[in-house]
Structure formats: structure tokens, C-alpha cells
N, CA, C and O of each residue as an XYZ file, in Angstrom:
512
protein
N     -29.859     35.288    -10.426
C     -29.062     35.455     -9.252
C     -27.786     34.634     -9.390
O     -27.789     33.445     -9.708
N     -26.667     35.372     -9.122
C     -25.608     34.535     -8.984
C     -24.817     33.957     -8.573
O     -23.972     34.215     -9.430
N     -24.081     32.995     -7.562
C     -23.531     32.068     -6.374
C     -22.495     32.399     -6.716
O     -22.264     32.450     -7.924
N     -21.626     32.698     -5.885
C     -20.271     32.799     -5.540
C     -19.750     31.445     -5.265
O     -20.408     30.849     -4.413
N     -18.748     30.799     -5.755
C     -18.382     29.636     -4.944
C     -16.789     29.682     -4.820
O     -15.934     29.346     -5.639
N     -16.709     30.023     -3.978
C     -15.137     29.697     -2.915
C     -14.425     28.653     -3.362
O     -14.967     27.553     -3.250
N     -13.338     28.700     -3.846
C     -12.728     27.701     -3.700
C     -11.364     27.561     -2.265
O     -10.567     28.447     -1.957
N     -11.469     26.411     -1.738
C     -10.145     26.314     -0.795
C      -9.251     25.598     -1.320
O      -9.402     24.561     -1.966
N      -8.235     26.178     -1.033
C      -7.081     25.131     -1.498
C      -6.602     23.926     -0.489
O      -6.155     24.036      0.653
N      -6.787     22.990     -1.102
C      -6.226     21.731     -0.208
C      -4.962     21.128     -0.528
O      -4.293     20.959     -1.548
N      -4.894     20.943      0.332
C      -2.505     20.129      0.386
C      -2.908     18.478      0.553
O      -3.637     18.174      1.496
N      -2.471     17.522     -0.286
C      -2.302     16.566      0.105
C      -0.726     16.309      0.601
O       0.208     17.111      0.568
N      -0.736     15.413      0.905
C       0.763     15.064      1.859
C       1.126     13.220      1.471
O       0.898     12.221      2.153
N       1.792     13.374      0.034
C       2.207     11.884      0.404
C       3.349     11.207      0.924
O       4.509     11.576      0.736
N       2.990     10.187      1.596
C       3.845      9.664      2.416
C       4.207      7.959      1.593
O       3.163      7.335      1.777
N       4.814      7.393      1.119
C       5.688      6.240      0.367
C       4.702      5.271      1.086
O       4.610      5.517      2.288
N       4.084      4.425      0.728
C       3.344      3.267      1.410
C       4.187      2.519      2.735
O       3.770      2.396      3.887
N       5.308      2.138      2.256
C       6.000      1.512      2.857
C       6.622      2.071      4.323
O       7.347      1.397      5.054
N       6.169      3.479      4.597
C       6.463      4.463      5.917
C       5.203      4.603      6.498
O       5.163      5.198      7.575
N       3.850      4.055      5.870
C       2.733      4.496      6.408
C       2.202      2.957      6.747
O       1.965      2.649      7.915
N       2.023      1.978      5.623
C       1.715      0.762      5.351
C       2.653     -0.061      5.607
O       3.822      0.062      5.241
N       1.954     -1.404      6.586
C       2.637     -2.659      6.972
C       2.301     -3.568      6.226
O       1.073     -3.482      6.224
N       2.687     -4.696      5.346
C       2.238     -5.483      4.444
C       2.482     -6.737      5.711
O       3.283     -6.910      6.629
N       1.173     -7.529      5.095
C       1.190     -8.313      6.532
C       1.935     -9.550      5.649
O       2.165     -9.770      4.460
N       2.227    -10.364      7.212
C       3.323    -11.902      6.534
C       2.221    -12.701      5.493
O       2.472    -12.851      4.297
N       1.056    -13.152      6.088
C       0.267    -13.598      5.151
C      -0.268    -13.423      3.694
O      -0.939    -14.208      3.023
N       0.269    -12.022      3.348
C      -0.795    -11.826      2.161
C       1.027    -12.144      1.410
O       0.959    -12.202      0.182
N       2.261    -12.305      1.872
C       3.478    -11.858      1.504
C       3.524    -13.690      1.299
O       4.127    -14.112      0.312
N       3.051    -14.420      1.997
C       3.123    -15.796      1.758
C       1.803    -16.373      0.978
O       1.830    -17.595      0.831
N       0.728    -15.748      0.487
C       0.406    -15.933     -0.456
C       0.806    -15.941     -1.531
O       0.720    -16.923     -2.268
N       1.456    -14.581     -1.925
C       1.675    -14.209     -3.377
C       3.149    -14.821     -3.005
O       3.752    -14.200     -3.881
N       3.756    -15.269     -2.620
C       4.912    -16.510     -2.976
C       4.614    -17.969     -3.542
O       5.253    -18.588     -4.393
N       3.242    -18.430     -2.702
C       2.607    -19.567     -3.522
C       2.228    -19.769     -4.553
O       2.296    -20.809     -5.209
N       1.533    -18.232     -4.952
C       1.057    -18.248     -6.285
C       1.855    -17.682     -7.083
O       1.251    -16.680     -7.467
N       3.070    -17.727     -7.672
C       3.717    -17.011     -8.508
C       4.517    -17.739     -9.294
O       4.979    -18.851     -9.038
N       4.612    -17.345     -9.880
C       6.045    -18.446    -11.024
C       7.208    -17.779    -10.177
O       7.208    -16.885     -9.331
N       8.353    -18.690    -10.826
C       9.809    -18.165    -10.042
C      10.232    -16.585    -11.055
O      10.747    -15.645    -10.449
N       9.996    -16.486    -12.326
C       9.810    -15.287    -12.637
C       9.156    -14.190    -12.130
O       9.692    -13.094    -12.289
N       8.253    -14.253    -11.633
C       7.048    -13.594    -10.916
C       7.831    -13.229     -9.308
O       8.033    -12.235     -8.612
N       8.066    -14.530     -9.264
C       8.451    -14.123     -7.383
C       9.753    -13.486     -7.467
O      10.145    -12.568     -6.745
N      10.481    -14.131     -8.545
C      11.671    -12.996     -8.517
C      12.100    -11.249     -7.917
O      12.938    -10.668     -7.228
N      10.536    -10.909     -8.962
C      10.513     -9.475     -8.896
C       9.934     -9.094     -7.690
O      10.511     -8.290     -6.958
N       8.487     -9.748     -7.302
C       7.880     -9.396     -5.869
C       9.037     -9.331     -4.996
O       8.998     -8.321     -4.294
N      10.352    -10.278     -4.741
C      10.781    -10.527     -3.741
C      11.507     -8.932     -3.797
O      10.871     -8.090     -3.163
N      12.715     -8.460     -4.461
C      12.590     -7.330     -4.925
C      12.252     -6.470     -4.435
O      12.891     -5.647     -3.779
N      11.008     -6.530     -4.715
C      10.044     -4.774     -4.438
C       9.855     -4.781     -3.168
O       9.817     -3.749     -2.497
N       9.647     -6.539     -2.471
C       9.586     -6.031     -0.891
C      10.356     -5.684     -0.114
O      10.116     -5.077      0.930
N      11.600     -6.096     -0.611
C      13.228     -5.513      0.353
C      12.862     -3.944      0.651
O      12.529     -3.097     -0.177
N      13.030     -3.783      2.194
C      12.667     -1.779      2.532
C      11.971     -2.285      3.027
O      12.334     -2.714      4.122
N      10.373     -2.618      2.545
C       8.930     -2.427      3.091
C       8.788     -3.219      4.617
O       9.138     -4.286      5.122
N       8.164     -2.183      4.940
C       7.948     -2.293      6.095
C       6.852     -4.028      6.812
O       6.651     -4.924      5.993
N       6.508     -4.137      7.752
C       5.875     -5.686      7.688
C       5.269     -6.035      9.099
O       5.973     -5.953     10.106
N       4.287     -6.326      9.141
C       3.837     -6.901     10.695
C       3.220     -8.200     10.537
O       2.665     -8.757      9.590
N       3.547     -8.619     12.074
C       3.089     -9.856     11.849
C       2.761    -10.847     13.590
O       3.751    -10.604     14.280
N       2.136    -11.438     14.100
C       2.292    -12.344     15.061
C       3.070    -13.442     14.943
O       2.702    -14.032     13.927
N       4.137    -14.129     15.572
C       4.225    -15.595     15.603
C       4.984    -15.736     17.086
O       5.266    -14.985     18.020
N       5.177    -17.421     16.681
C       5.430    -17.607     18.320
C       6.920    -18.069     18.065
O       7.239    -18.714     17.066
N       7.918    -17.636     19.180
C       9.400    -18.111     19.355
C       9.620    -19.313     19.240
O       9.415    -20.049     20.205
N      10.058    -19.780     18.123
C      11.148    -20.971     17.512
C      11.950    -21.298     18.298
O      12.067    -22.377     18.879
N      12.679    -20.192     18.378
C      14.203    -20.330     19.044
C      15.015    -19.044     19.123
O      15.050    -18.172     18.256
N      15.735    -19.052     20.417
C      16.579    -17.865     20.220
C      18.109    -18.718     20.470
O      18.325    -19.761     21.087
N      19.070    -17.778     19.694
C      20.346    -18.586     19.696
C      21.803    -17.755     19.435
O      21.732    -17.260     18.311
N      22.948    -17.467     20.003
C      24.068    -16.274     20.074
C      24.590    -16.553     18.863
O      25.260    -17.583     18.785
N      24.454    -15.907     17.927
C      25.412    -15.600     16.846
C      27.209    -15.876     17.155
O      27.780    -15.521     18.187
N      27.875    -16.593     15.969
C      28.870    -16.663     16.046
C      29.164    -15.509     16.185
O      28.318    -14.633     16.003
N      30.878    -15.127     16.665
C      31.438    -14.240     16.390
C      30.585    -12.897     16.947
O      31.232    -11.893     16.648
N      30.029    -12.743     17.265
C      29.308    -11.444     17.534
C      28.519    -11.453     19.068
O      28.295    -12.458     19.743
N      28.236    -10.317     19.343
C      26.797    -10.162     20.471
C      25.789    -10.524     20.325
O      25.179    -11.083     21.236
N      25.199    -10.293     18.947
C      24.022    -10.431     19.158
C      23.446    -11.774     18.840
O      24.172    -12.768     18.869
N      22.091    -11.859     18.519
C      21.196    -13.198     19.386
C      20.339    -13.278     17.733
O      20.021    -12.171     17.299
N      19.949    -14.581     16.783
C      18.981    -14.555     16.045
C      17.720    -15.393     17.188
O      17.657    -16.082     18.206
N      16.816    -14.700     16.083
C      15.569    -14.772     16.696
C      14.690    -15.597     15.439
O      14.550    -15.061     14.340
N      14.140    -16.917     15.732
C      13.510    -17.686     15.010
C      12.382    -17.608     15.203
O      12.134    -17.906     16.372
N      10.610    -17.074     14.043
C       9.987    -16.924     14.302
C       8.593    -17.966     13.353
O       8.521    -18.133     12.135
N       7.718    -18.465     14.354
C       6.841    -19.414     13.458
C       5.518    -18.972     13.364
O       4.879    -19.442     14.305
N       4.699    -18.139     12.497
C       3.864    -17.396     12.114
C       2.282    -18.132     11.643
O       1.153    -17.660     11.773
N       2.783    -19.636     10.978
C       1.154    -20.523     10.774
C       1.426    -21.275     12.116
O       0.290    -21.551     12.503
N       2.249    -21.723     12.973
C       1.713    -22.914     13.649
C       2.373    -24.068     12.960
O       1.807    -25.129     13.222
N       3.701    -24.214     11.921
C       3.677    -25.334     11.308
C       5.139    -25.714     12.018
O       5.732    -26.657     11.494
N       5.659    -25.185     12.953
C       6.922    -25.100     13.555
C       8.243    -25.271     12.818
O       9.165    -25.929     13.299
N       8.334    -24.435     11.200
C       9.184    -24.323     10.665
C       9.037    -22.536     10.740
O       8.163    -21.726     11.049
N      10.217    -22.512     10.337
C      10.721    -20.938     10.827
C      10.183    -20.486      9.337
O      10.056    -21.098      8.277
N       9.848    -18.736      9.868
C       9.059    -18.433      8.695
C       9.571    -16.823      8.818
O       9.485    -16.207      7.756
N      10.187    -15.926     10.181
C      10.900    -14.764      9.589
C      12.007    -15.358     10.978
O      11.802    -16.089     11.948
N      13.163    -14.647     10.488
C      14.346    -14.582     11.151
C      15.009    -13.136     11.410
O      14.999    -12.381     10.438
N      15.669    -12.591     12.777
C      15.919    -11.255     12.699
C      16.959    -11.713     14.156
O      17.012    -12.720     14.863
N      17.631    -10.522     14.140
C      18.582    -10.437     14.850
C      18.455     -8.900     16.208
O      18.229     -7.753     15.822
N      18.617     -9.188     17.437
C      18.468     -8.520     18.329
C      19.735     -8.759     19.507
O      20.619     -9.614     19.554
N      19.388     -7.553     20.471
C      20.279     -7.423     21.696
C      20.242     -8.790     22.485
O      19.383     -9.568     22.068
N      20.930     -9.189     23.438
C      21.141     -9.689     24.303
C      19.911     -9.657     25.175
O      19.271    -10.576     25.685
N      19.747     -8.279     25.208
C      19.026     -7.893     26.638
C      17.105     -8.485     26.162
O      16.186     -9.057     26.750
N      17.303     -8.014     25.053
C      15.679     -8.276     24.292
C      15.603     -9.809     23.803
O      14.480    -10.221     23.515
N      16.613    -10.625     23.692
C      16.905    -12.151     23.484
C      16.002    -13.460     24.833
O      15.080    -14.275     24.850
N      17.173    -12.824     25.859
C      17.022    -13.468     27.201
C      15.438    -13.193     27.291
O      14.850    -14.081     27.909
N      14.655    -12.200     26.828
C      13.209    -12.233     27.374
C      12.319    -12.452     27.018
O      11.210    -12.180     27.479
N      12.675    -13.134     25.883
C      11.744    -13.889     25.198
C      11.827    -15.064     25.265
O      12.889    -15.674     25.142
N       9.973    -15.933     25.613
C      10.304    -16.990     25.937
C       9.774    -18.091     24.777
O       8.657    -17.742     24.398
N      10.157    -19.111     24.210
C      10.115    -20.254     23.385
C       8.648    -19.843     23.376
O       8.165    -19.174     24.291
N       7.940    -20.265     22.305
C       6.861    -20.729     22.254
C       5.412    -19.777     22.433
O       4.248    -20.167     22.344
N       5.930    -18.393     22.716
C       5.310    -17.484     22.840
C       5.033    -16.529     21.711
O       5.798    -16.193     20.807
N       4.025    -16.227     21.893
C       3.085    -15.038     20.933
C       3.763    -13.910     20.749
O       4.329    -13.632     21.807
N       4.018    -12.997     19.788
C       4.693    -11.978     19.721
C       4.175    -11.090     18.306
O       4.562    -11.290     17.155
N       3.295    -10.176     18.721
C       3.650     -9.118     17.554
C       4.911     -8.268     17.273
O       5.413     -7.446     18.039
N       5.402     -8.669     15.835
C       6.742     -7.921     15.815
C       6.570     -7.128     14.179
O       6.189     -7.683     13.148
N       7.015     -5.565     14.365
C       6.962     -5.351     13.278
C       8.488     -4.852     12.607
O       9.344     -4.503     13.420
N       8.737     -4.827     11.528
C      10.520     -4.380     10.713
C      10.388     -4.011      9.807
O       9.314     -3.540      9.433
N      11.739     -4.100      8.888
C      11.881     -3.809      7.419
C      11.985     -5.205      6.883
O      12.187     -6.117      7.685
N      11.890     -5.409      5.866
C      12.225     -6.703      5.408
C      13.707     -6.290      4.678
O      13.980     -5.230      4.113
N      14.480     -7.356      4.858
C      16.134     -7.277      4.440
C      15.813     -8.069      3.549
O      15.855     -7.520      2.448
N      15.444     -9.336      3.506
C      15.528    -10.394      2.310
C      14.006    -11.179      2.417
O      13.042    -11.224      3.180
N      14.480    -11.784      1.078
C      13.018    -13.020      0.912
C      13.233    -13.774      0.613
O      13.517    -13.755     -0.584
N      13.327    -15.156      1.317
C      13.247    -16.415     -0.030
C      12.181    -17.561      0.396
O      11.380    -17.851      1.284
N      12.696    -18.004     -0.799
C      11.127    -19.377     -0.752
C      11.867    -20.379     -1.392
O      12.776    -20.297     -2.217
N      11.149    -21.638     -0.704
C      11.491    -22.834     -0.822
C      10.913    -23.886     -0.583
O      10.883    -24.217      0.602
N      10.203    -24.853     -1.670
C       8.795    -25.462     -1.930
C       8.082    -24.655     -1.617
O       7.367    -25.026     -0.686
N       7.821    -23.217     -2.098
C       6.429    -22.730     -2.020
C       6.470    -21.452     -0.678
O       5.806    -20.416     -0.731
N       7.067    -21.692      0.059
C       7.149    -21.393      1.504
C       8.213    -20.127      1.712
O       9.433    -20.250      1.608
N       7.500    -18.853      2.033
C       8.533    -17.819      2.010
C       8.944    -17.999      3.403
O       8.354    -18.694      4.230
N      10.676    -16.878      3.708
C      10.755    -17.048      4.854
C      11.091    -15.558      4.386
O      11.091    -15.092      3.247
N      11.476    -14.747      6.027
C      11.751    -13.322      5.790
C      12.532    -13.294      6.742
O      12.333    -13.732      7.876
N      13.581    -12.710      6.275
C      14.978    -11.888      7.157
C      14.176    -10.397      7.180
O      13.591     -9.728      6.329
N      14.487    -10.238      8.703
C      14.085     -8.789      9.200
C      15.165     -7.861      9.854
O      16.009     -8.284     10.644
N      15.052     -6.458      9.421
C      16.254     -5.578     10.416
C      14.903     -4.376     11.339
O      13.680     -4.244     11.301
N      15.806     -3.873     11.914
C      14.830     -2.911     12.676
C      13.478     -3.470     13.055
O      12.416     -2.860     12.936
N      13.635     -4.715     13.531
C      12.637     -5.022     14.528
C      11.728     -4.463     15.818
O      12.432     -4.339     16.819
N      10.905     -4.248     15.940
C      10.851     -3.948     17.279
C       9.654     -5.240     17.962
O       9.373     -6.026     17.057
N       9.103     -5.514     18.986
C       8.492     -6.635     19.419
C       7.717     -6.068     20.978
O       8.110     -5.596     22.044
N       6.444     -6.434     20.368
C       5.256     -6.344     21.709
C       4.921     -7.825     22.257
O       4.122     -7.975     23.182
């Protein structure tokens, strides 16, 4: 006797990690600790674009020279050194208060580290 077997055709759909996937601040300040400056070179690199989430609590908010808008200082372990920095409206500045909790997710613009310690410039922020 003999089975017929059907095949269906299936579509995958890929989508770039970095449009689907948030790389969190922590695993991004790990692999800064552990890396040679060769090493972090390139990571830093590959993360510029990628997307990123993260909790921390307001540092500081403060008016940019020359301009409207407002940087936003953000402290992510608890060690009250600034650990991502990003820039926003006026209107989204004033309402945030010092010292408060904030999930915020972006792109990452830049990376650097210093003794060990990454910090991250963010664009296209948005904040819960």
C-alpha cells in the first residue's frame, strides 16, 4: 500500500535581529568587561543601530547648549554614575522626575568604556 504525502510549502520571513531583538544594557556591560580593547573595539561597532532596553533611574536632566532640547542622564546598576545618555523634548524632560525608575528602549548611537564601564549614547528613545 502506498501513502501519499503532501507536501506544504512554508515562507519563512526574516526580520534583522536588531528590528525584532532588544539587546539588554547588562549583557552589553558584560561583554565590555570581558574583552580586550581589540575585542571591544569591534563589539562596540556592531552595536551602533541595534536596538536596546533597559531600566534605570534619572541621574539628571539638563538643557543643552545652544539648542531645545534636554540630555537625559541615566543610572542602570544603582552605582550613581551615568551609564546611557540620550537626548529628548522639553515636554518629555520636565516629566521626568530625578531618581526614578524608567524603562526606556532606542537605538544605540555610540559606545564607550572607561575602566571597564560601558556607557551608551541613545537616539530614538522612547520611555515608560
Amino acid at each position: 500500500m502506498k501513502r501519499a504525502i503532501f507536501c506544504t510549502p512554508v515562507f519563512f520571513i526574516f526580520l534583522g535581529a536588531s528590528s525584532v531583538f532588544a539587546i539588554s544594557y547588562s549583557s552589553i556591560e558584560d561583554n565590555c568587561k570581558d574583552l580586550t580593547t581589540a575585542q571591544y573595539k569591534i563589539y562596540s561597532n556592531e552595536l551602533e543601530g541595534q536596538s536596546v532596553q533597559l531600566e534605570g533611574d534619572v541621574i539628571d536632566v539638563d538643557k543643552r547648549f545652544f539648542s531645545s532640547s534636554y540630555t537625559v542622564t541615566i543610572d542602570t546598576d544603582g552605582d550613581s554614575f551615568t551609564d546611557v545618555v540620550f537626548s529628548t523634548d522639553e515636554s518629555t524632560a520636565m516629566g521626568l522626575k530625578k531618581g526614578k525608575p524608567y524603562n526606556i528602549s532606542g537605538e544605540i548611537d555610540n559606545v564607550e568604556r572607561e575602566f571597564g564601564e560601558c556607557s551608551l549614547s541613545l537616539e530614538g528613545v522612547t520611555i515608560d
